[in-house]
N, C-alpha and C positions, 0 to 999 in steps of 0.2 A: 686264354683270351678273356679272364674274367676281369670283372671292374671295370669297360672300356678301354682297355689299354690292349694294344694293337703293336706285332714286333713285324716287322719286313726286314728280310735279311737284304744286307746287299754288297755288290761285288766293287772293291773300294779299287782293282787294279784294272777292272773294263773301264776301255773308250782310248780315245787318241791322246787326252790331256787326264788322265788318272794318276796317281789319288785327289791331283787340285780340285777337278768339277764334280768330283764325288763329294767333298767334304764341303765345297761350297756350296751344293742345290742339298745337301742338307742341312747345312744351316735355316737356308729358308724353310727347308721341308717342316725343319723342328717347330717354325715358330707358327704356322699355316696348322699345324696338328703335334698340341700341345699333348697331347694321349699315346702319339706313338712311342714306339723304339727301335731301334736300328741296331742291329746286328749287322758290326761293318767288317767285314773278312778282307784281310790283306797283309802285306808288309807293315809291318806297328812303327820301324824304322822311320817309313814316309810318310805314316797317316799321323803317327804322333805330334810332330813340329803342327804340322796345319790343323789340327783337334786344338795344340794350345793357341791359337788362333781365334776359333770359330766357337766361344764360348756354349754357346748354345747348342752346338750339333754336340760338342761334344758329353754334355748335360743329357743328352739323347742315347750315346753309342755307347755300346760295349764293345770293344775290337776283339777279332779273334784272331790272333798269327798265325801266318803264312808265306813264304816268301816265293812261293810259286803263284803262276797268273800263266795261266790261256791264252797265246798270241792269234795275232789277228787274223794272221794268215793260215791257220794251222786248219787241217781236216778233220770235220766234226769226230772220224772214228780214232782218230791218234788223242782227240780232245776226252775223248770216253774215260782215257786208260790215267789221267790225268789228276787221279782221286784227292790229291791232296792240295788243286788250283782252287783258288780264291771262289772263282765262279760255281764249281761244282761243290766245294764246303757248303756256299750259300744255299744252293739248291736242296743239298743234304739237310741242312738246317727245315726247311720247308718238309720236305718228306718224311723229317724225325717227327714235324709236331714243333720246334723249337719256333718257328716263325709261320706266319699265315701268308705270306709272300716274300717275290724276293727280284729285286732290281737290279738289271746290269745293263752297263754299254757296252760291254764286249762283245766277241765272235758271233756271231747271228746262229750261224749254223749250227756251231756248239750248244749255243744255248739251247735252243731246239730240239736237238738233240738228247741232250742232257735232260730238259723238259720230260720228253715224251717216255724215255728211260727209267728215270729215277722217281720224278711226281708223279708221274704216269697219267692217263687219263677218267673222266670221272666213269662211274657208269650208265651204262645206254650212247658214250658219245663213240662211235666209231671214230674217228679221227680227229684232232685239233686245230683248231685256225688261227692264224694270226688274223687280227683285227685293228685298226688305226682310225684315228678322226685326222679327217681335213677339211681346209674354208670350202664353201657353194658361198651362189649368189644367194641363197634363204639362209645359212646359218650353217651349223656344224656336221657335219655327214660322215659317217659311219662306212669301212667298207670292208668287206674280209668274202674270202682267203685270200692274204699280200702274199703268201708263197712259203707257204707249210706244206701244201696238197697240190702239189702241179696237175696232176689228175683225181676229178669227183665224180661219184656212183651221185643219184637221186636222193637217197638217205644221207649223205654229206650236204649237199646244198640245204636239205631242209634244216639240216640240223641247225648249218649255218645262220641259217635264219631265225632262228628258237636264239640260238646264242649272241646273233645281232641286237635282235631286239630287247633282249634281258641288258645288253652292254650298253643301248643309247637311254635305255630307262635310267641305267647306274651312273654312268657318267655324265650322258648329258641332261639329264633331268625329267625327259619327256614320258609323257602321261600313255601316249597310242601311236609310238613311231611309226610313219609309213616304209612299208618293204616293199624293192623290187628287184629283182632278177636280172643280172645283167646280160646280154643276147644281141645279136646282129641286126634285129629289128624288135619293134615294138607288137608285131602283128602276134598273133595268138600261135599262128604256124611255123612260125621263125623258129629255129635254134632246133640243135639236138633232140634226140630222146628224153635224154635224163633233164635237160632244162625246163620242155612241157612238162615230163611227169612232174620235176619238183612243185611248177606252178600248181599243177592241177591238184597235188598235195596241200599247199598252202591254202589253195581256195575252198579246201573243204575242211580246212582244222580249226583252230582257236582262233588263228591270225587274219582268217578269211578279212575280215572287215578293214586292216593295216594293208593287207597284200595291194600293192597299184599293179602289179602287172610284170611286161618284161620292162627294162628300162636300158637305152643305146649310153654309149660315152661319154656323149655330150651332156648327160642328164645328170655326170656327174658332178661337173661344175656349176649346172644349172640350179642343183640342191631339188631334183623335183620328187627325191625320197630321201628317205632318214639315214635308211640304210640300205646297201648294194650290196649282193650278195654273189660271189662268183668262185672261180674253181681259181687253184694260187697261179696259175700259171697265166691265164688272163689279166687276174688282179695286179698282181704284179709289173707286171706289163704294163697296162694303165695307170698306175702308182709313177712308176720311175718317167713313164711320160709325161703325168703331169708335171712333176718336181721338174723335168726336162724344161718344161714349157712354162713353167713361171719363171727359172732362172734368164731362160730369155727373153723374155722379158723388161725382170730385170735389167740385162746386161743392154737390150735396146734403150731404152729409158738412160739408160747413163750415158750412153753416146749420144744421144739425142741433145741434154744439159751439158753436155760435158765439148761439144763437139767446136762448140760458137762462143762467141761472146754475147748473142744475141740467145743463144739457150742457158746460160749461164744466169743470163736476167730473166729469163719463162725461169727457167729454176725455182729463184727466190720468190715470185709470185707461185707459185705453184705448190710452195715446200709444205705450209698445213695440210691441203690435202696428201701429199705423198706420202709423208710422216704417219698419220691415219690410214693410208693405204699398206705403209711397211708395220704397220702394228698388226693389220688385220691379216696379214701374210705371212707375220713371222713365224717360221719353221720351231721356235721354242714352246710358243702356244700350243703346237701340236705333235710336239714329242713322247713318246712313247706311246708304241707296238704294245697289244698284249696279244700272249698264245693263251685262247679260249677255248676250256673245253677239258684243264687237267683239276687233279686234288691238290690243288693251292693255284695263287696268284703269282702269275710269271710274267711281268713287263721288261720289253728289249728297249732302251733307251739308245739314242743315235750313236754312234761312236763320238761323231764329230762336234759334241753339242757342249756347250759351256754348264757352267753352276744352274741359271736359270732354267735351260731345257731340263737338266736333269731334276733337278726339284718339279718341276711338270709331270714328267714319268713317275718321282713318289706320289703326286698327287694324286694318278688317275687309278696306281696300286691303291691308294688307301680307300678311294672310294671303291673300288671292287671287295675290298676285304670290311671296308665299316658296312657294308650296306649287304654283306655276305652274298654277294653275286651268286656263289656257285649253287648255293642252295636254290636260287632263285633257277636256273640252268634247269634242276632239277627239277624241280616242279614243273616248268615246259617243257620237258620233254615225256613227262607224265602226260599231257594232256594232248599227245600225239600220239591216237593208240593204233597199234597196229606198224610204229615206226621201224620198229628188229624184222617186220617183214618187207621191207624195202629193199631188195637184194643189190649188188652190184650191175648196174647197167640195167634195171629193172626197166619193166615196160609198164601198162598201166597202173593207180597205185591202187594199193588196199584203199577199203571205207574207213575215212579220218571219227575220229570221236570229239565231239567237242568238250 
């Protein structure tokens, strides 16, 4: 990784329109970050014709053949055994040393999987989380566990929170991201064991000053913290609700113009502002998942997502991998001392060290 040059492997036969939206969002990828490379694993067959295409991306890639690929439907343990698919090469490529990250739209669970197996995790992080940005009414908000860890001890939530706030510094820019705890109420007595203890953790570490507190559901779209921090099985849950409840949204809004001839003309007065509304909403701006937490950079791209989302997902790899995220991980959780004695389901916590 000397000289600034930067290789992300990536899986050229993940997603539902693969190898197209792979070799198209890197195109873009290449020309956004003139310093990378791409290690693109797949059928040479398919990615060839479209590389002589996409001048640029392919100025970028090395391909490595394969003609096997990970289906969509397939169970992450039958995916394990799977050594020589596109997606677990890539992965391989990252755990050799050959790349500092690595990008797929495929199988989630696989990937995950395969993550936590082969990269494995760094040290001091008990367990990995996936992490995602989406719109608030203040700007770009941060939220993890999306559903790596259905169930978290105290020592996961904090970690999460070390790992949140290192991700909105990298990705989204911010100098002192506010953290908060997601919980049934905002009150100090609300929620669980393990939700108090992590607070009561937070409030006495490094973060104490970023921590706001607990934060309810609504606080997600409200944007009234940076970043949310919850256990995946929650997250998750909240995730696919929102995604739920924009679409319909969406879908109301078109019958609405769609419905009259009288909406039809609200329409076209209306269509600046909508237009700015479907920019600021669109699902490609805020593509790609990362699992936080292993030795290298592992972003899940949507299956369902064109060229443009997917060049979004190389994006927020590269800032993870230019700006060396994980080292950064490290360091916070250096300054959580006392965090290896946080047990599972732990009750009050140890004395934080600042």
């Amino acid at each position: 990784m000397s000289g600034g040059v930067y290789t992300l492997a990536v899986d050229a036969m993940g997603g539902d329109s693969a190898p197209g939206i792979v070799v198209e969002g890197l195109a873009l990828a290449a020309e956004r970050h003139p310093s990378a490379k791409f290690l693109l694993i797949g059928d040479e067959a398919q990615i060839a014709p479209l590389l002589a295409r996409h001048k640029r991306a392919a100025a970028a890639c090395t391909v490595r053949h394969t003609p096997d690929a990970i289906p969509n439907e397939m169970k992450p343990t039958a995916a394990l055994r799977m050594r020589g698919a596109s997606m677990r090469m890539a992965i391989d490529a990252v755990a050799q040393g050959e790349a500092q990250g690595v990008v797929s739209a495929g199988n989630t669970g696989a990937l995950l999987a395969l993550a936590k197996i082969v990269v494995k995790t760094l040290p001091g992080i008990n367990r990995p989380a996936m992490a995602a940005i989406g719109p608030s009414a203040r700007g770009d908000v941060v939220m993890l566990d999306l559903g790596a860890n259905v169930a978290c001890d105290t020592r996961n939530l904090v970690e999460f929170a070390v790992m949140g706030d290192m991700f909105a510094r990298t990705v989204l820019g911010l100098t002192a991201p506010s953290i908060g705890l997601l919980n049934v109420g905002s009150e100090e007595l609300k929620g669980d064991d393990r939700v108090r203890d992590a607070a009561e953790v937070l409030r006495a570490s490094f973060l104490a000053a970023q921590f706001h507190g607990f934060v309810e559901g609504h606080d997600i779209a409200a944007g009234t913290v940076d970043v949310v921090v919850t256990d995946g099985f929650t997250g998750n849950v909240a995730l696919k609700t929102g995604e739920g409840a924009l679409k319909l949204m969406s879908d109301l809004l078109r019958q609405v113009f769609q419905g009259s001839l009288g909406g039809k003309l609200a329409y076209l007065l209306a269509r600046p502002g909508l237009d700015r509304l479907r920019e600021w909403l669109d699902p490609r701006s805020y593509n790609g998942a990362v699992m936080l937490g292993l030795n290298g950079v592992v972003v899940k791209s949507h299956g369902g997502t064109d060229g443009q989302g997917f060049a979004h997902a190389v994006d927020v790899a590269m800032d993870m991998v230019v700006h060396r995220f994980n080292d950064r991980i490290r360091d916070g959780l250096a300054r959580i001392v006392g965090l290896n004695s946080i047990g599972a389901g732990s009750g009050l916590a140890p004395a934080i060290g600042q």
